[in-house]
Z-matrix of the N, CA and C atoms (Angstrom, degrees):
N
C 1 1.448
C 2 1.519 1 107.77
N 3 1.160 2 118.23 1 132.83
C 4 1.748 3 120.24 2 166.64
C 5 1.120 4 106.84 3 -111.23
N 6 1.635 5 108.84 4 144.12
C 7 0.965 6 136.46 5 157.15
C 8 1.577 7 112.26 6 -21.02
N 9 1.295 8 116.59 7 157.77
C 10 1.807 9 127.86 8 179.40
C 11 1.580 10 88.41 9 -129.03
N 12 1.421 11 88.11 10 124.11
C 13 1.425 12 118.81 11 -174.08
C 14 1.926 13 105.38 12 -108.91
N 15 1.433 14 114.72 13 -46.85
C 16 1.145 15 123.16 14 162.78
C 17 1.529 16 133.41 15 -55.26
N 18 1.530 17 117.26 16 174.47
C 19 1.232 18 111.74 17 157.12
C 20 1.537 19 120.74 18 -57.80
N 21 1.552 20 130.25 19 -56.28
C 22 0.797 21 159.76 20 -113.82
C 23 2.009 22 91.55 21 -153.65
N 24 1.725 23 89.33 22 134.86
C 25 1.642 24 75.82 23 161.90
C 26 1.349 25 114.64 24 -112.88
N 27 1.375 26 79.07 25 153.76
C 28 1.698 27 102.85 26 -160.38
C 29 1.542 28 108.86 27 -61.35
N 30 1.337 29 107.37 28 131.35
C 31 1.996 30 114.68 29 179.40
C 32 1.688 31 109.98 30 -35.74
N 33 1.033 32 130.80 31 165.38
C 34 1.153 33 147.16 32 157.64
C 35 1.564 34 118.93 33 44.41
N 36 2.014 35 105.12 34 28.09
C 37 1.513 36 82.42 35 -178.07
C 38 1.532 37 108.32 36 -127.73
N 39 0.788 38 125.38 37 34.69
C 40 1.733 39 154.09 38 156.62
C 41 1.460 40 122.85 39 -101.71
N 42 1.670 41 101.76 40 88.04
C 43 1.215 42 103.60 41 175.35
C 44 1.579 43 115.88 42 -87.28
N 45 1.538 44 115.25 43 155.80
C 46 1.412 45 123.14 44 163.43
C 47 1.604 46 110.09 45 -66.54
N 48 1.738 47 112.33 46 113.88
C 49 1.308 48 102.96 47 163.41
C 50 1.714 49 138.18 48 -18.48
N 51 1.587 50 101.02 49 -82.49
C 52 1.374 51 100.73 50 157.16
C 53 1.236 52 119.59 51 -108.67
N 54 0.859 53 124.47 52 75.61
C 55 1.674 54 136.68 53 143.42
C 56 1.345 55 121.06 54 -98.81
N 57 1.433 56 134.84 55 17.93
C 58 1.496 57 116.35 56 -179.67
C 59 1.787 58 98.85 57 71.10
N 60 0.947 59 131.91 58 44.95
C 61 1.632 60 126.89 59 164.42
C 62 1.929 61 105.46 60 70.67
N 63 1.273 62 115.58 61 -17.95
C 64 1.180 63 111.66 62 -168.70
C 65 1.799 64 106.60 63 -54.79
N 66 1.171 65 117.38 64 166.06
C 67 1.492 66 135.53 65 -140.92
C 68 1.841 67 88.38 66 -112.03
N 69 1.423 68 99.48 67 143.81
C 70 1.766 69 91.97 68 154.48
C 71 1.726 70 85.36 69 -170.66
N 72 1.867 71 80.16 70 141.05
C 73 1.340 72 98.59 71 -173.01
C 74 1.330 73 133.46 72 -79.70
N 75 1.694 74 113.78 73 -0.92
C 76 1.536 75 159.54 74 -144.64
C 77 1.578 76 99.53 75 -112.99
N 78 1.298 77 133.09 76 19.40
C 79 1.059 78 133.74 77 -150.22
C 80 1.542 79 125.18 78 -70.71
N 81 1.503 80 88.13 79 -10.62
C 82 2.145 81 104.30 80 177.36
C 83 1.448 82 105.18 81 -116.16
N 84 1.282 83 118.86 82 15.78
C 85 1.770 84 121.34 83 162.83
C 86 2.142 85 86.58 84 -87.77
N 87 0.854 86 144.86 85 -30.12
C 88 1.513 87 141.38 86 146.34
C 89 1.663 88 109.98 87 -15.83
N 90 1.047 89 129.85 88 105.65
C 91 1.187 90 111.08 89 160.88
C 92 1.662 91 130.89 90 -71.64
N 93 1.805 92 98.99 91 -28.78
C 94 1.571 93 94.15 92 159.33
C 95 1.202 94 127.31 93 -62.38
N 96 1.621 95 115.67 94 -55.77
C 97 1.874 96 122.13 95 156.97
C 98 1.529 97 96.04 96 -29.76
N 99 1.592 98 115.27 97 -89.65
C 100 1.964 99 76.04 98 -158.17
C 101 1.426 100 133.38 99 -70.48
N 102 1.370 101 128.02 100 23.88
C 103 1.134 102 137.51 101 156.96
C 104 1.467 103 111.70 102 -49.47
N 105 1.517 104 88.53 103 -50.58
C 106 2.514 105 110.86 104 -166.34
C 107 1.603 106 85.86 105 -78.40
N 108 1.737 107 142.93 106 -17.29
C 109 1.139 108 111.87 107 -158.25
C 110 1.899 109 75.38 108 -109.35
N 111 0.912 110 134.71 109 -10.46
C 112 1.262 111 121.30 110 -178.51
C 113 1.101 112 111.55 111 -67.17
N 114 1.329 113 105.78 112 -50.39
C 115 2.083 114 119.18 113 -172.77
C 116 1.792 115 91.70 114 -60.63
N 117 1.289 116 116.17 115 -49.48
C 118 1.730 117 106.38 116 -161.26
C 119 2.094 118 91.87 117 -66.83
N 120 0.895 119 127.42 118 -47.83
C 121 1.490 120 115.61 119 178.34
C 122 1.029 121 122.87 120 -40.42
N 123 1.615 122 121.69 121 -57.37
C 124 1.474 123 137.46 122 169.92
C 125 1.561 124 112.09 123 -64.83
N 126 1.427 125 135.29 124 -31.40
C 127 1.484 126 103.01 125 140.00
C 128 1.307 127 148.07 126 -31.22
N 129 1.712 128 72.85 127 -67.94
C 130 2.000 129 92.45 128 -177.04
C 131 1.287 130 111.47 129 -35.90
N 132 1.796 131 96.16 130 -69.45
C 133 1.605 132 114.15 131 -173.44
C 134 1.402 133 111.72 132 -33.42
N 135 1.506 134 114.26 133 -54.49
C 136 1.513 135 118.01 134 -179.98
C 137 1.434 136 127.49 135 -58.85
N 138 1.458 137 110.57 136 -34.64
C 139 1.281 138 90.02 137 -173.47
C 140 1.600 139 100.52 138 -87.58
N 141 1.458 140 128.26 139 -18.53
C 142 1.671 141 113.84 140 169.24
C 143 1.378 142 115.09 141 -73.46
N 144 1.545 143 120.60 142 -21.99
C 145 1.696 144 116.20 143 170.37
C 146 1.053 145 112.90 144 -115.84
N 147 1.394 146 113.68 145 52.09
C 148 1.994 147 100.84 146 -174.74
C 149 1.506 148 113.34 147 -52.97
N 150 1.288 149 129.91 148 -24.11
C 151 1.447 150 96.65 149 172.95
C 152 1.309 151 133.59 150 -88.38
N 153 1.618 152 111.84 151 26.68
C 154 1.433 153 136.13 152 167.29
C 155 1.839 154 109.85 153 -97.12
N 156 1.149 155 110.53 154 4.05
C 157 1.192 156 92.03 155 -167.10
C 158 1.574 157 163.34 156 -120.78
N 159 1.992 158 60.06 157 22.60
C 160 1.807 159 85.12 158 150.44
C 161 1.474 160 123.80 159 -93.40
N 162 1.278 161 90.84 160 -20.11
C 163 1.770 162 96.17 161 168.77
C 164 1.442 163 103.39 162 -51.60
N 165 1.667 164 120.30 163 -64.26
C 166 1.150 165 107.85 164 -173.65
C 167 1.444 166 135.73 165 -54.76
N 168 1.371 167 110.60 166 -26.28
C 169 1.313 168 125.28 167 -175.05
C 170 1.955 169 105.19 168 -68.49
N 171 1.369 170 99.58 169 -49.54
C 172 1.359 171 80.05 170 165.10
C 173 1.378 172 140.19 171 -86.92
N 174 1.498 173 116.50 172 14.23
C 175 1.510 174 118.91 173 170.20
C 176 1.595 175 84.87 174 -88.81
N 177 1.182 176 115.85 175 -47.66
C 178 1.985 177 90.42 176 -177.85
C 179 1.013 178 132.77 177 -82.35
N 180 1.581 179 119.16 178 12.10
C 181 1.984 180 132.54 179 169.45
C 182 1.916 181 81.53 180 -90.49
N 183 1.041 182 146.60 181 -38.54
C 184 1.249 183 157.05 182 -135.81
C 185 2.063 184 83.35 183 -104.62
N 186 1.160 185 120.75 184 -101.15
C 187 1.362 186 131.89 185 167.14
C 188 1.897 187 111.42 186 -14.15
N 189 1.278 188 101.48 187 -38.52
C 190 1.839 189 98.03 188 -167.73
C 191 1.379 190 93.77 189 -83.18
N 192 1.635 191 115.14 190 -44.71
C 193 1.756 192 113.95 191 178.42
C 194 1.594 193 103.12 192 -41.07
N 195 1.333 194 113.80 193 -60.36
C 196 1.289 195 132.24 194 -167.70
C 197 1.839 196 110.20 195 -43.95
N 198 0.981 197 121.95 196 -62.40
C 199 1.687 198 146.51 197 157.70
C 200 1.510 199 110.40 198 -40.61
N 201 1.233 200 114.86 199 -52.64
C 202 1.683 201 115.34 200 -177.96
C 203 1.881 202 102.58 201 -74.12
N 204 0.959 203 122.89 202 -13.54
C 205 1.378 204 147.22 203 175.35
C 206 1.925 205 120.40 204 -62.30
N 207 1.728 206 91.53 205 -74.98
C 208 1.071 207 120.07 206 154.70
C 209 1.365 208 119.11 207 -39.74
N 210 1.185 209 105.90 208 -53.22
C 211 2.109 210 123.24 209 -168.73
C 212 1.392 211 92.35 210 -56.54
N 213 1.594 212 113.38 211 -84.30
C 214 1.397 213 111.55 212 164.21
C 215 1.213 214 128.04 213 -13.39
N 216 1.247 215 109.12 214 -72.77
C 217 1.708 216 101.36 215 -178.47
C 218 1.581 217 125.98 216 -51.06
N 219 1.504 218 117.37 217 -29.11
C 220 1.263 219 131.81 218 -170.98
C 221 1.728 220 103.81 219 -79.46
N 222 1.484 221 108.18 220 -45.12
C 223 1.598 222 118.16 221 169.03
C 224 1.331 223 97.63 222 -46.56
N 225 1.478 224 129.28 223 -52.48
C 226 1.739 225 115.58 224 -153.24
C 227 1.708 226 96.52 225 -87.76
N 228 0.895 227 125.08 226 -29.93
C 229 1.813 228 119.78 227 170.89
C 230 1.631 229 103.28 228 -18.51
């Protein structure tokens, strides 16, 4: 996953893991994707509120448990 540099993310550059390279525009219905968009928030957030930011760190040790959770559950479907 890369970073969003734009307003807007850019067409066609989020590929599906295993899909054969195919594209999807849905890219944080992923539970690994929003894992990578969680960590890039809790940067961001931190370095504009550093004195939030251990708070943040533990809503996203808290949030990633949550996701690795989810993953699982979606694997056993």
């Amino acid at each position: 996953l890369k970073p969003r540099t734009a307003a807007l993310w850019p067409p066609h550059t989020y590929a599906i893991p295993d899909a054969g390279g195919a594209y999807d525009p849905h890219l944080w219905l992923d539970p690994q994707n929003a894992k990578v968009i969680v960590r890039i928030i809790e940067k961001t957030l931190s370095a504009r509120y550093p004195q939030h930011a251990e708070a943040y760190r533990r809503n996203v040790q808290t949030t990633l448990a949550r996701l690795d959770a989810l993953n699982a559950e979606l694997k056993a479907v």
